[in-house]
N, C-alpha and C positions, 0 to 999 in steps of 0.2 A: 291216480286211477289210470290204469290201461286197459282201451276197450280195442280189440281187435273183430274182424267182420269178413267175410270174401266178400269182395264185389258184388252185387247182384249180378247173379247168374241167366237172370231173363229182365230184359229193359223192359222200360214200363212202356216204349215205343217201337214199333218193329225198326228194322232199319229201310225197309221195302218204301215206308207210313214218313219215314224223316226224308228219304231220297227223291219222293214222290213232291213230299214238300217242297222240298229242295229245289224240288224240275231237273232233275240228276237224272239220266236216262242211265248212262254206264256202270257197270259195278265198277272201275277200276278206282274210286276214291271210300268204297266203303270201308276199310280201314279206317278213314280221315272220320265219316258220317260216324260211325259206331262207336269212335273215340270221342266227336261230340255228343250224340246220343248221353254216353255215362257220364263227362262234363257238366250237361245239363240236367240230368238226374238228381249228383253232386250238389248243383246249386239249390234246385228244386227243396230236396230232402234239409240241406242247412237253412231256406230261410221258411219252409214250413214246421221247422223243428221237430219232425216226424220220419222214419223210413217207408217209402212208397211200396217196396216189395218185400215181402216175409223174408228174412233169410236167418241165418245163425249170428250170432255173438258171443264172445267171449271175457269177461273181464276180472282183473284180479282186483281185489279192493279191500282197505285196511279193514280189519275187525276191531274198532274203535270203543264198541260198544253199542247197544242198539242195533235197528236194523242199517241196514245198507239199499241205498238209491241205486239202479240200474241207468245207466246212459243213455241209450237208448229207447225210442217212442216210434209206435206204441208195440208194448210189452205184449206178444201173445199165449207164449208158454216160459217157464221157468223149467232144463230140462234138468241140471244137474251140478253139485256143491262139492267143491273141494278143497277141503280145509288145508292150508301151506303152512307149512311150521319152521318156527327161525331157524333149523337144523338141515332146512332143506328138502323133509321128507313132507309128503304130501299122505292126508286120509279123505277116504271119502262117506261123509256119515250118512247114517242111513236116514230115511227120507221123514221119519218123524223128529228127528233131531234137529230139523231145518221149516220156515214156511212163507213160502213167497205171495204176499198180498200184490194182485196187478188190480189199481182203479181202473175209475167210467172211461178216464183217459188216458190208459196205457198205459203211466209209469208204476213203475212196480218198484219194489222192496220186498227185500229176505233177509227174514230174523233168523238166526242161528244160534237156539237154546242153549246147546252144550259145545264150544268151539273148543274145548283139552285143551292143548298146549297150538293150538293155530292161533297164529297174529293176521292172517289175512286170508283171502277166500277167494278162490277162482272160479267163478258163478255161469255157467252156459246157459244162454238160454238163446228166443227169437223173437222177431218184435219187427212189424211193418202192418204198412196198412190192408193188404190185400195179397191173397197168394199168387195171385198171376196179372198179366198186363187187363184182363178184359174185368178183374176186380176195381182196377185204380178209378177214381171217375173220372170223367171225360176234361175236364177241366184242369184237371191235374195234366193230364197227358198233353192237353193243348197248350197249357205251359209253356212241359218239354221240348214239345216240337217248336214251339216258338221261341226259344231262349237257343234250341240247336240251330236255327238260322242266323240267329242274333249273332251267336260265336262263328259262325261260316263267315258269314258276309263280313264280319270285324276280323277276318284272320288275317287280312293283309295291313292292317290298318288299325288306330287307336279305338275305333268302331266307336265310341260313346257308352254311354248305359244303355243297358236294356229298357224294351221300350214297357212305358208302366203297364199295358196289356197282361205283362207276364205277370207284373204284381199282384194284378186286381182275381186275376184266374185262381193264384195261387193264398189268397189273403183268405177266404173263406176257413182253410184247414192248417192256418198259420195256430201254433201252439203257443204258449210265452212263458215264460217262468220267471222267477223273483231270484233273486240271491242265487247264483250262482247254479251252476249244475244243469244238464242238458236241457 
């Protein structure tokens, strides 16, 4: 499986909300802040097993048989399927040909009725929790801003673990899965 993603394009913490934390009066280290900013996002998003902010996805994945699991959580749209054929030529079937189930929590799967001569499927879709920062909940965001100080203050230094504050904020919308797969 290859799931490709841009970056989120809007953090789920302004960098004004990290700097402020911070007691950073100067812009000259917002570069440093906004690189932990999405750091901490990173960490956030792996141990709640969810994407915090909506954005796009892309993944190619074998056609096995049956449906196919999406990597990503939580699934909000399924936009578009395209069948890749050993030959290298790609089709794109039409939209009854294919039918994406998203559950209560978010993981989705897409069955594709009639895959012709395709061995695998490049599936786009998008999948987070909230469209924008004032979506995420507060808890989530206090997290982030508290795991971006964790990494600041640890940047010269083995710094320890983070402190379990982060955990407990973020344990509420932890997701968990069995047997493999996101």
């Amino acid at each position: 499986m290859m799931m490709t993603s841009e970056v989120p394009g809007e953090a789920p913490v302004h960098l004004n909300e990290a700097r402020a934390w911070l007691r950073l009066g100067a812009t000259v280290d917002d570069a440093v802040v906004a690189q932990l900013v999405r750091a901490a996002t990173n960490i956030c998003e792996a141990f709640i097993g969810q994407w915090v902010i909506v954005r796009a996805a892309e993944e190619s994945l074998p056609l096995d048989g049956g449906a196919v699991r999406l990597g990503a959580r939580p699934v909000v749209a399924v936009d578009e399927v395209t069948l890749l054929r050993p030959d290298g030529s790609e089709a794109k079937p039409d939209r009854e040909r294919w039918r994406a189930a998203i559950a209560r929590d978010g993981t989705a799967t897409v069955a594709i009725h009639d895959r012709g001569a395709g061995d695998r499927a490049r599936i786009a879709y998008r999948a987070g929790m909230a469209a924008g920062p004032n979506g995420v909940p507060e808890a989530i965001r206090q997290g982030i801003v508290r795991m971006t100080q964790h990494l600041h203050d640890a940047r010269d230094s083995d710094g320890g673990g983070p402190p379990a504050a982060i955990a407990a904020l973020w344990q509420p919308w932890r997701r968990w899965t069995l047997g493999g797969g996101g």
